[in-house]
KEKOL-386965 format. One record per residue: residue in one letter; x, y, z of N, C-alpha, C in turn; residue number from 0. Coordinates in Angstrom, 3 decimals. Last residue first. Example, Ala and Ser with C-alpha at 12.3 -4.5 7.8 and 13.67 -1.06 7.14 Angstrom:
% KEKOL-386965
+--------+----------+----------+----------+----------+----------+----------+----------+----------+----------+-----+
: residu :      nc1 :      nc2 :      nc3 :     cac1 :     cac2 :     cac3 :      cc1 :      cc2 :      cc3 : num :
+--------+----------+----------+----------+----------+----------+----------+----------+----------+----------+-----+
:      S :   12.850 :   -2.250 :    7.080 :   13.670 :   -1.060 :    7.140 :   12.900 :    0.030 :    7.870 :   1 :
:      A :   13.190 :   -5.690 :    7.800 :   12.300 :   -4.500 :    7.800 :   13.200 :   -3.300 :    7.800 :   0 :
+--------+----------+----------+----------+----------+----------+----------+----------+----------+----------+-----+
END
This chain:
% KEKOL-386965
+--------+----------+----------+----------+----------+----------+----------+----------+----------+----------+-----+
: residu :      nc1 :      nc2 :      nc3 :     cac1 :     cac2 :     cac3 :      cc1 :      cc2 :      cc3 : num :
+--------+----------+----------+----------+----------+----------+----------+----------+----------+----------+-----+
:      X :   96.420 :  134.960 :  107.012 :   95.809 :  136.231 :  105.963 :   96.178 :  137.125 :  105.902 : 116 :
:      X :   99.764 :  133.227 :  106.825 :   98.702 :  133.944 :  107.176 :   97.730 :  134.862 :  106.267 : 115 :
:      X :  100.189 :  129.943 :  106.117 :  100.124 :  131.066 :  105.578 :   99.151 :  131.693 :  106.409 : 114 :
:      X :  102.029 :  127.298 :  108.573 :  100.571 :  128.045 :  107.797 :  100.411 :  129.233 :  107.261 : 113 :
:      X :  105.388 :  126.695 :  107.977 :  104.384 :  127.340 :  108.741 :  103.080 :  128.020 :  107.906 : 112 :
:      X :  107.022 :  123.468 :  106.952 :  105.960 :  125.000 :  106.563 :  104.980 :  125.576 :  107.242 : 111 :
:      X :  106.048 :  120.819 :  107.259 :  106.804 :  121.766 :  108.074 :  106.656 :  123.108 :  107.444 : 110 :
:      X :  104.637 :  120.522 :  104.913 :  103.948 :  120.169 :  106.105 :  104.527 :  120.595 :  107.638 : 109 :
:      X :  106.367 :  120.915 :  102.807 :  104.900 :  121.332 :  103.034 :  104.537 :  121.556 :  104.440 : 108 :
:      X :  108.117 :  118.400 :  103.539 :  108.747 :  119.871 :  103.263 :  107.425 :  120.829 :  103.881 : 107 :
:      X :  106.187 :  116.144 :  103.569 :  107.267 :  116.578 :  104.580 :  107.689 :  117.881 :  104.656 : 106 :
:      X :  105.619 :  116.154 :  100.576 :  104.479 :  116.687 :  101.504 :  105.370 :  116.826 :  102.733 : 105 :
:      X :  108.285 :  116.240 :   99.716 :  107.600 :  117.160 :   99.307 :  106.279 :  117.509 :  100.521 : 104 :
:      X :  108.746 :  113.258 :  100.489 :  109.661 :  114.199 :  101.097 :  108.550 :  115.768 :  100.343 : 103 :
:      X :  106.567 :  111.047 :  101.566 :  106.967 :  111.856 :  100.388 :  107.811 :  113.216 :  100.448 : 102 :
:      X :  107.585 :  108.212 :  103.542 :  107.360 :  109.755 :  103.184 :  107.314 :  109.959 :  102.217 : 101 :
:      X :  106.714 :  105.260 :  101.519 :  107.842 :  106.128 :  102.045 :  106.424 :  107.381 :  102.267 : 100 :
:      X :  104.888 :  103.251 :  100.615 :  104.768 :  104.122 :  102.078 :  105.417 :  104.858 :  102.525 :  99 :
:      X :  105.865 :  103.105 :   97.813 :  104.413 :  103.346 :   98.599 :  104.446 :  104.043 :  100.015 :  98 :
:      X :  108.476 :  102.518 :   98.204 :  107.776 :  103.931 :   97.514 :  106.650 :  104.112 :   97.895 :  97 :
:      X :  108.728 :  100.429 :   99.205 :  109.000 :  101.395 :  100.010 :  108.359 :  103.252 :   99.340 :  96 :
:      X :  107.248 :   98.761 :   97.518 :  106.669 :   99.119 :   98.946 :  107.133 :  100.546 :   99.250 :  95 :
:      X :  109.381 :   98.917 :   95.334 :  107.861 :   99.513 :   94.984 :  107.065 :   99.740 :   96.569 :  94 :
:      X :  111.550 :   97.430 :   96.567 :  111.606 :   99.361 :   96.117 :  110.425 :   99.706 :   95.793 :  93 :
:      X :  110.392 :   95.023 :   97.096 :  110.714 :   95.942 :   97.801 :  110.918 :   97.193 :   97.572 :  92 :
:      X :  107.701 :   94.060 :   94.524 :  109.331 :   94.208 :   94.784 :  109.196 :   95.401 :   96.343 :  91 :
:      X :  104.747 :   92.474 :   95.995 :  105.227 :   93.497 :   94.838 :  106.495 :   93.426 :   95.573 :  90 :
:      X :  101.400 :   91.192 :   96.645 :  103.197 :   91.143 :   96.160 :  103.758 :   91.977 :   95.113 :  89 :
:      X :   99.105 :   90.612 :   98.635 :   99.444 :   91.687 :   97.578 :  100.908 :   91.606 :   97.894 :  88 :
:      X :   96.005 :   89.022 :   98.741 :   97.233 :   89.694 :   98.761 :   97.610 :   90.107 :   98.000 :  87 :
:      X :   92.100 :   88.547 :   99.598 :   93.542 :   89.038 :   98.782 :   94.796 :   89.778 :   99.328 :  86 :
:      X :   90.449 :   86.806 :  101.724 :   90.575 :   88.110 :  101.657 :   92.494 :   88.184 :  100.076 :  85 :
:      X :   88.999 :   83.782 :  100.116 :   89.818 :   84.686 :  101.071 :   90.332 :   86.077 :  100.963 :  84 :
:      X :   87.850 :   81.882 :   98.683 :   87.243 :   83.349 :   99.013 :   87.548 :   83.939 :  100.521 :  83 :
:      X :   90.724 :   81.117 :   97.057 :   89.411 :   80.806 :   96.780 :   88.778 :   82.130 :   97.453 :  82 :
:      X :   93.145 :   83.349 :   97.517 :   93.337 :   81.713 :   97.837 :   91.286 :   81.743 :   97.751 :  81 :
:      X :   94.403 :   85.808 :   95.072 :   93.194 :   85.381 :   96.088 :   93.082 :   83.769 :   96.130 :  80 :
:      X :   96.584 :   88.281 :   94.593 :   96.729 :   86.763 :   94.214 :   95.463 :   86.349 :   95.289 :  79 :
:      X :   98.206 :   90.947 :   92.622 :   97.124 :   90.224 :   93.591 :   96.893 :   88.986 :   93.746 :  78 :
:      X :  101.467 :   92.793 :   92.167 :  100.071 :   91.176 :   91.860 :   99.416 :   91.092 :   93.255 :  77 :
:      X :  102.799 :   95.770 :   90.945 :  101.982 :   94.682 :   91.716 :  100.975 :   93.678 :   91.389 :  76 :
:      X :  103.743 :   95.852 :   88.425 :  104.464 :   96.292 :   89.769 :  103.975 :   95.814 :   90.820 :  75 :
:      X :  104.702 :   93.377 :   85.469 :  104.180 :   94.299 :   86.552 :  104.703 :   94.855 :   87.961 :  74 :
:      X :  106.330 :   91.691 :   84.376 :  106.718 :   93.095 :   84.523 :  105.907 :   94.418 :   85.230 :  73 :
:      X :  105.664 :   88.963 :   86.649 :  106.340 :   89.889 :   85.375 :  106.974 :   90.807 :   85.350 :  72 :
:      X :  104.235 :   87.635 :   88.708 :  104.428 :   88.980 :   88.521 :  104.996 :   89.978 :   86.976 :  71 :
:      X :  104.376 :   85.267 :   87.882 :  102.991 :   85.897 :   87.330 :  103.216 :   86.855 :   87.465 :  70 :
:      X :  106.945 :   84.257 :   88.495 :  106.590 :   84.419 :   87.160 :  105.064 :   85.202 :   86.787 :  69 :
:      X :  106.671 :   85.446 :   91.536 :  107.784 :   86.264 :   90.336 :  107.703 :   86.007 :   88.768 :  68 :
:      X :  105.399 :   82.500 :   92.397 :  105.084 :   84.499 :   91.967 :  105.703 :   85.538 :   91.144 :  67 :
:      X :  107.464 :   80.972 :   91.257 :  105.747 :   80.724 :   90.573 :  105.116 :   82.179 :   91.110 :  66 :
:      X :  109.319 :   81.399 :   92.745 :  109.524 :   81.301 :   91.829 :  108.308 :   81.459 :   91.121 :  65 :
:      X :  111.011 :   83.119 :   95.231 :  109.123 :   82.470 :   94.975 :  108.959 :   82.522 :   94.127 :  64 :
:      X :  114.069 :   81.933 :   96.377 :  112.872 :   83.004 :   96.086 :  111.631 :   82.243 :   95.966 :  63 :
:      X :  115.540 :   80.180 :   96.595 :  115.456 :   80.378 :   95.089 :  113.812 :   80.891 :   95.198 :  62 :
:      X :  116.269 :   80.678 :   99.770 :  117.204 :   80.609 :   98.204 :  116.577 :   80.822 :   96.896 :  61 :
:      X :  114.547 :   83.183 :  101.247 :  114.338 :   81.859 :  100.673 :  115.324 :   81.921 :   99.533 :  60 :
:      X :  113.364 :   84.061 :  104.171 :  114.150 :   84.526 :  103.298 :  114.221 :   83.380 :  102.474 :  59 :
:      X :  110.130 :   86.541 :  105.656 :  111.432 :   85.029 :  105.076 :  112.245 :   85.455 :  103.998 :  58 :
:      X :  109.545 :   88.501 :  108.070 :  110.369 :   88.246 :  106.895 :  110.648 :   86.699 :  106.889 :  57 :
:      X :  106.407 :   89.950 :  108.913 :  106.943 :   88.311 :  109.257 :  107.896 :   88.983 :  107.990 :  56 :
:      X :  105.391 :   93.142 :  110.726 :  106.361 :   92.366 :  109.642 :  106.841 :   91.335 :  109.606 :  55 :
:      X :  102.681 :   94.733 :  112.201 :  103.783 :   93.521 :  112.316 :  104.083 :   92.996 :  110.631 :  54 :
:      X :  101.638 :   98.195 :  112.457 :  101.906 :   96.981 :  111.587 :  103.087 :   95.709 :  111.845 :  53 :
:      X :  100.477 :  101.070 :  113.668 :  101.340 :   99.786 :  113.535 :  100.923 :   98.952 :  112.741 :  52 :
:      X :   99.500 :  104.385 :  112.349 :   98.881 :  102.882 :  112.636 :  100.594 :  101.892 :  112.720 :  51 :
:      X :  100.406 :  106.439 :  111.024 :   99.666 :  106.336 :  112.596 :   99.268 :  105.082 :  112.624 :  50 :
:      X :  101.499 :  105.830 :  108.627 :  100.407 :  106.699 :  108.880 :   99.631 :  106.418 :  110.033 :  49 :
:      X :  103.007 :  103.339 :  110.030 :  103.060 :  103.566 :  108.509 :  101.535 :  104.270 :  108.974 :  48 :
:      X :  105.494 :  101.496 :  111.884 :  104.351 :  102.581 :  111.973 :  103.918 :  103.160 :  110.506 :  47 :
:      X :  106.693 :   98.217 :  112.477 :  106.439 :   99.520 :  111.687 :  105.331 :  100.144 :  111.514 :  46 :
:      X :  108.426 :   95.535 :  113.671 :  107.352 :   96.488 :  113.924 :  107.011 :   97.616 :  113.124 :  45 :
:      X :  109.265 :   92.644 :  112.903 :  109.395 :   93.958 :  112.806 :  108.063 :   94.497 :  113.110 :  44 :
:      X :  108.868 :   89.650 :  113.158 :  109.592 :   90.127 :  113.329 :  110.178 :   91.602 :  113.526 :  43 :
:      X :  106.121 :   87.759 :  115.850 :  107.051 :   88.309 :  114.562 :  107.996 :   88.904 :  114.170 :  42 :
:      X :  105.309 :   89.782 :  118.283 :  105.123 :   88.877 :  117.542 :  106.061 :   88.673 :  115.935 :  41 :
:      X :  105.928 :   90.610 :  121.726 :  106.278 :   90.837 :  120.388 :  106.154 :   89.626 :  119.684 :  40 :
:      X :  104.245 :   88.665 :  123.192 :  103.377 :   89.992 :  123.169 :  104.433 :   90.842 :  122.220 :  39 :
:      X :  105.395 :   86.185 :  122.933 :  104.034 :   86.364 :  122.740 :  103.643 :   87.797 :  122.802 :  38 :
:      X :  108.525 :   85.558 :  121.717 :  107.439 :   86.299 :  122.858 :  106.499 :   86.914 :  122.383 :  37 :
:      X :  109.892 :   85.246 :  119.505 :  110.114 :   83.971 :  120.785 :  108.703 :   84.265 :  121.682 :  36 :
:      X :  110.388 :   87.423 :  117.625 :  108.835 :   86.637 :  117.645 :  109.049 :   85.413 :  118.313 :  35 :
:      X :  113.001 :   88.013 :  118.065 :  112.661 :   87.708 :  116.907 :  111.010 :   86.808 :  116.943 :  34 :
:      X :  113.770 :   89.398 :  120.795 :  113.372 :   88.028 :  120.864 :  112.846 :   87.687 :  119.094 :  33 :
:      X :  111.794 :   92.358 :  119.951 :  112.352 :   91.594 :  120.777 :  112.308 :   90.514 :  120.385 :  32 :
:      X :  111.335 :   93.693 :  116.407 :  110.988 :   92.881 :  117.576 :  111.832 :   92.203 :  118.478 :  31 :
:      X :  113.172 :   96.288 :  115.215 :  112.891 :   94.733 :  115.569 :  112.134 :   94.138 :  116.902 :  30 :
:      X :  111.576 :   99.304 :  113.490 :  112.043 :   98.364 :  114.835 :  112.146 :   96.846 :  114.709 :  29 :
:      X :  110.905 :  101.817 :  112.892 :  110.530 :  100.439 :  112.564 :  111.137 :  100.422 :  113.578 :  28 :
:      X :  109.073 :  104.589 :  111.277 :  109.538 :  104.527 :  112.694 :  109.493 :  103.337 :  112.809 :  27 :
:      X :  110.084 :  106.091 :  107.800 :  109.109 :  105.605 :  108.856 :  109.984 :  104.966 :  110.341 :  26 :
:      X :  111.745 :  106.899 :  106.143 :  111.001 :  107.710 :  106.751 :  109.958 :  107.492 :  107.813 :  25 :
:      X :  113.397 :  105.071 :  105.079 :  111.977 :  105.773 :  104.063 :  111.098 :  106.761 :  104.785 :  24 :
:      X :  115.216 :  104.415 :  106.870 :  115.669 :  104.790 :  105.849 :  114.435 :  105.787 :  105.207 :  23 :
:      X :  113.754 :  102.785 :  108.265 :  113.712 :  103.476 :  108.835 :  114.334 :  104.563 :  107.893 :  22 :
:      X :  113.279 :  100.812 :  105.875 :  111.591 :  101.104 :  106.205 :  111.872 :  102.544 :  107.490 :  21 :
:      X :  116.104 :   99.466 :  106.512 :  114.880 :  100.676 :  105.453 :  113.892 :  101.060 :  105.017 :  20 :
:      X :  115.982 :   98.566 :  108.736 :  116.936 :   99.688 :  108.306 :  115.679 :  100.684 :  107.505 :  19 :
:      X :  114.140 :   96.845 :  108.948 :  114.137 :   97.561 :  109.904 :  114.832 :   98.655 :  109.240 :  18 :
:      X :  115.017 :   95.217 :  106.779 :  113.897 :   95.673 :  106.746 :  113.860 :   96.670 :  107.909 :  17 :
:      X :  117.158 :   94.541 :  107.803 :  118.131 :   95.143 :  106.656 :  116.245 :   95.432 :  106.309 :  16 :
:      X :  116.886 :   93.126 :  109.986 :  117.556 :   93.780 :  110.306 :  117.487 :   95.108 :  109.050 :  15 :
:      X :  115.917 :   90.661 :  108.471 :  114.542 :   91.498 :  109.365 :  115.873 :   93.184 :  110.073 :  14 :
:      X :  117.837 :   89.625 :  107.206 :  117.127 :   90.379 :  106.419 :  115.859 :   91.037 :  107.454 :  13 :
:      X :  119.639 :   88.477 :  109.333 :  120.388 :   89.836 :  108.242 :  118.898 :   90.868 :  107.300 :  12 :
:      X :  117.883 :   86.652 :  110.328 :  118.218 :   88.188 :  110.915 :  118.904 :   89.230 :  110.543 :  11 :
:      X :  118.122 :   84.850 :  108.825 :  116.982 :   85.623 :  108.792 :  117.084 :   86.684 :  109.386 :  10 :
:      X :  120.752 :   84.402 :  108.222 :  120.432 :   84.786 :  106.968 :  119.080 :   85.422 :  107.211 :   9 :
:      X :  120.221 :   82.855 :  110.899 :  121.583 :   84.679 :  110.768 :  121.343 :   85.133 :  109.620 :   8 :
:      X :  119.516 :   81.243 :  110.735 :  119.251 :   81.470 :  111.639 :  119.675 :   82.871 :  111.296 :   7 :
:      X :  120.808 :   79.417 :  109.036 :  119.408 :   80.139 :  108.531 :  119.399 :   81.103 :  109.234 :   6 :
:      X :  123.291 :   79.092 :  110.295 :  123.295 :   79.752 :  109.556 :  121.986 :   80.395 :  108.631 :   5 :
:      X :  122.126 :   77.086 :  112.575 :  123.115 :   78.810 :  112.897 :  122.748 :   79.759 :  111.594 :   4 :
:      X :  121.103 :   75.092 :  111.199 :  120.038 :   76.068 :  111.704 :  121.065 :   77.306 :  112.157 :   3 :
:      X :  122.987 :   74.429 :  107.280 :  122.764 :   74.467 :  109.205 :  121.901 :   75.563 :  109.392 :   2 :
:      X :  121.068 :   73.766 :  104.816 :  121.436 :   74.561 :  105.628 :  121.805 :   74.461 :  106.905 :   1 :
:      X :  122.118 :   71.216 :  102.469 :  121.173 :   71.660 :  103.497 :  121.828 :   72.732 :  104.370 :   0 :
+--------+----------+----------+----------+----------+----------+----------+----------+----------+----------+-----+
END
């Protein structure tokens, strides 16, 4: 069994190491104060992804999510719907970050001063 010190620090290695690289991909993250102790930061990370915020819960779990990772396969993303609840969506961390990274190309573009006539 785990001591609570040591969950305790295995969860903040990984809301730390989501903050990194979600700041890494180009986006504007953050930890939440207080790791979600306080009601007006909730949870654990904060991240801006195309003008909009977003709260980030991380867990961390020894032997993972075994019964997702088997339906996942070799796919890149799974959907998974609890009866007629809105659907989720699981996929590996390098596939998120690709999703929402910048695209360094439209970045390039987009600093580029407007062509004149």
């Amino acid at each position: 069994m785990i001591k609570a010190k040591s969950a305790k620090a295995k969860g903040h290695r990984l809301e730390k190491q989501v903050a990194s690289d979600l700041t890494k991909a180009g986006l504007k993250a953050r930890l939440q104060p207080g790791s979600g102790i306080y009601t007006a930061f909730p949870h654990d990370v904060q991240v801006e992804i195309h003008g909009k915020r977003y709260i980030v819960e991380c867990k961390a779990r020894k032997d993972s999510f075994r019964q997702l990772d088997s339906w996942l396969g070799a796919a890149d993303i799974l959907v998974v719907r609890c009866d007629r609840a809105e659907p989720r969506v699981y996929m590996s961390w390098s596939a998120f970050l690709e999703i929402v990274g910048e695209d360094e190309e439209e970045e390039e573009e987009s600093d580029a001063p407007a062509p004149r006539d």
